[in-house]
C-alpha positions in Angstrom: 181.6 126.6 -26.4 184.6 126.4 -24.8 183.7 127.8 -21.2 180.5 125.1 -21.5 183.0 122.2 -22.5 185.0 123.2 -19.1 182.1 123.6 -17.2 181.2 119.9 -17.9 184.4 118.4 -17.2 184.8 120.4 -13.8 181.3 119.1 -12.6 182.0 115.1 -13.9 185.6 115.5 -12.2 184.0 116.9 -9.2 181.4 114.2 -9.2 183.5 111.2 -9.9 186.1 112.6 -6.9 183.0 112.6 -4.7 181.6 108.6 -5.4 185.2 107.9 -5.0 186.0 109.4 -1.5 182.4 107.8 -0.3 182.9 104.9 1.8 180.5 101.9 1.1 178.6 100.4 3.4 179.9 97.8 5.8 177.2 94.7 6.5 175.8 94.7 10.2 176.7 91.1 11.8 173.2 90.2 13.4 173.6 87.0 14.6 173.9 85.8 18.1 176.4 83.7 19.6 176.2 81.0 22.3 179.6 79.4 22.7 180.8 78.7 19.5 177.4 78.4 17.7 175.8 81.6 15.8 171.9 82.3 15.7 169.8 84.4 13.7 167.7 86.5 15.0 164.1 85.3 16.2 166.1 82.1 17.6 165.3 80.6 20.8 167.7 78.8 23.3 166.8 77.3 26.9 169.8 77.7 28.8 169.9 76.8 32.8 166.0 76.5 32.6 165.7 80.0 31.5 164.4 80.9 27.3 166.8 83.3 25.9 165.8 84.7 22.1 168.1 86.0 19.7 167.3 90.0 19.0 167.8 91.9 15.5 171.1 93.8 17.0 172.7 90.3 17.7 172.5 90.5 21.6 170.1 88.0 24.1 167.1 89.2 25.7 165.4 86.6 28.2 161.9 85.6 26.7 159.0 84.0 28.7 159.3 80.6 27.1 158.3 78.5 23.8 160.1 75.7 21.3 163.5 75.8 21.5 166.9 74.6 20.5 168.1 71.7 22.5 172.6 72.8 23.0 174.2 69.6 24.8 178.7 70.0 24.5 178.6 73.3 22.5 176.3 71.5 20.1 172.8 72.9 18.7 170.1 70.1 18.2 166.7 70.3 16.8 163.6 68.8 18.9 163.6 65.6 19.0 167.3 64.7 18.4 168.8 62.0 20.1 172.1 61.6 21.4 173.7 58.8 24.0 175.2 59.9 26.7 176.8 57.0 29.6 174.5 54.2 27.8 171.5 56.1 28.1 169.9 58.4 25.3 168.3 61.1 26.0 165.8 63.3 23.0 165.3 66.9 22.8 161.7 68.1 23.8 160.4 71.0 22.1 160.6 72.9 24.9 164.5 72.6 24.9 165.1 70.5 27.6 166.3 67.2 27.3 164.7 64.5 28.7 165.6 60.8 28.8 164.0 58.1 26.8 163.1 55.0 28.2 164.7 52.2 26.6 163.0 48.5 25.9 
């Protein structure tokens, strides 16, 4: 009875010493960054006329177009945002270009 009362505590010491020296898991940052603005992945951004999308690993690949993020002064804006710039006011398209709006 002894030797089987042994026995167990050597095997929980042992296993408690092993879930101890076991690192955990450190998180994976994913997100993209443009300036000082993060993305998640999936995100698109037009930037010099060219679409860039946001990948799982958190780098940029170039994609072949589609809606996009408008950035204007290290700023991220939604289509159809406006913003005044010199008097004039200009609206982000959908495609992530901005364009200027025509004022009455």
């Amino acid at each position: 009875m002894l030797r089987i009362l042994a026995g167990f505590f050597v095997v929980l010491l042992s296993a408690t010493g092993a879930s101890a020296q076991t690192a955990p898991a450190t998180p994976v940052d994913s997100r993209c960054w443009h300036a000082s603005q993060s993305y998640s992945a999936g995100s698109l951004v037009r930037v010099g006329g060219k679409f860039y999308a946001c990948a799982a690993d958190g780098s940029w690949a170039e994609a072949q177009g589609g809606g996009a993020n408008c950035v204007y002064e290290d700023r991220n804006y939604g289509s159809g945002a406006l913003i005044a710039v010199r008097e004039a006011l200009i609206e982000c398209q959908s495609s992530g270009a901005w364009s200027g709006v025509k004022q009455e």
